[in-house]
C-alpha positions as CSV (number, residue, x, y, z in Angstrom):
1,X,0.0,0.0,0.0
2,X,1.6,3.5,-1.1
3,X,1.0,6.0,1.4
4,X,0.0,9.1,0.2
5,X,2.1,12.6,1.1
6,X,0.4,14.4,3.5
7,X,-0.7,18.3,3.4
8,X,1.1,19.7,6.5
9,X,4.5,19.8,7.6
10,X,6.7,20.2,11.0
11,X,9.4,21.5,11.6
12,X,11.9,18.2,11.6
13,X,10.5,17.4,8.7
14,X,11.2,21.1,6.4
15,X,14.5,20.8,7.8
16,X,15.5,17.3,6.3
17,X,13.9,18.6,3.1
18,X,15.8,21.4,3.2
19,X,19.3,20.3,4.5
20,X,19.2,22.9,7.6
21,X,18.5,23.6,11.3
22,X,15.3,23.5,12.7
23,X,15.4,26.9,13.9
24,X,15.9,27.5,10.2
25,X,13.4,25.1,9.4
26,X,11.0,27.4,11.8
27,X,11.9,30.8,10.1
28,X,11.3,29.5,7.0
29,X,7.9,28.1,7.9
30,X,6.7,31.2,9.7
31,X,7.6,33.1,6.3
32,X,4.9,31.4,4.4
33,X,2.4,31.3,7.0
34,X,2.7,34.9,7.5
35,X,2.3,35.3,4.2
36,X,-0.7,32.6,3.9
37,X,-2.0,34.8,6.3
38,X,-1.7,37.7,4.9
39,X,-3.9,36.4,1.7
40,X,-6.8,35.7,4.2
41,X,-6.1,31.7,4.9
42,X,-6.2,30.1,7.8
43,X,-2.7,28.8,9.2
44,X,-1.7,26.0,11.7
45,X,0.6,27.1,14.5
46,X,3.9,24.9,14.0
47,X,3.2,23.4,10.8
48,X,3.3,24.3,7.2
49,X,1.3,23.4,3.9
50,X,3.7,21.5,1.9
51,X,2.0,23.2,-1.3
52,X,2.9,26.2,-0.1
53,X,6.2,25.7,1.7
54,X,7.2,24.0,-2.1
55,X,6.2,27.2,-4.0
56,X,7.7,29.0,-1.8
57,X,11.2,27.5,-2.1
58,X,10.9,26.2,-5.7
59,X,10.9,22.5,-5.7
């Protein structure tokens, strides 16, 4: 059974993706929240929308 991606991210996990610290990893995430924010969306304290975090970052 393929388990399928899901929609949010932690911390630990953007900084694996990204190859640095998690107090990098929490920066980076607090970047496109404010900015998801910004645009009227709801955000989750401490985690990330992977759709997001990748536009973000370009991958």
């Amino acid at each position: 059974m393929v388990e399928k991606e899901k929609p949010f991210m932690v911390a630990a996990e953007v900084a694996e993706l990204l190859r640095c610290s998690k107090s990098t990893a929490y920066r980076i995430m607090r970047r496109v929240n404010d900015k998801k924010r910004a645009a009227g969306k709801i955000v989750i304290h401490g985690r990330v929308s992977r759709q997001a975090l990748y536009e973000e970052v370009g991958l």
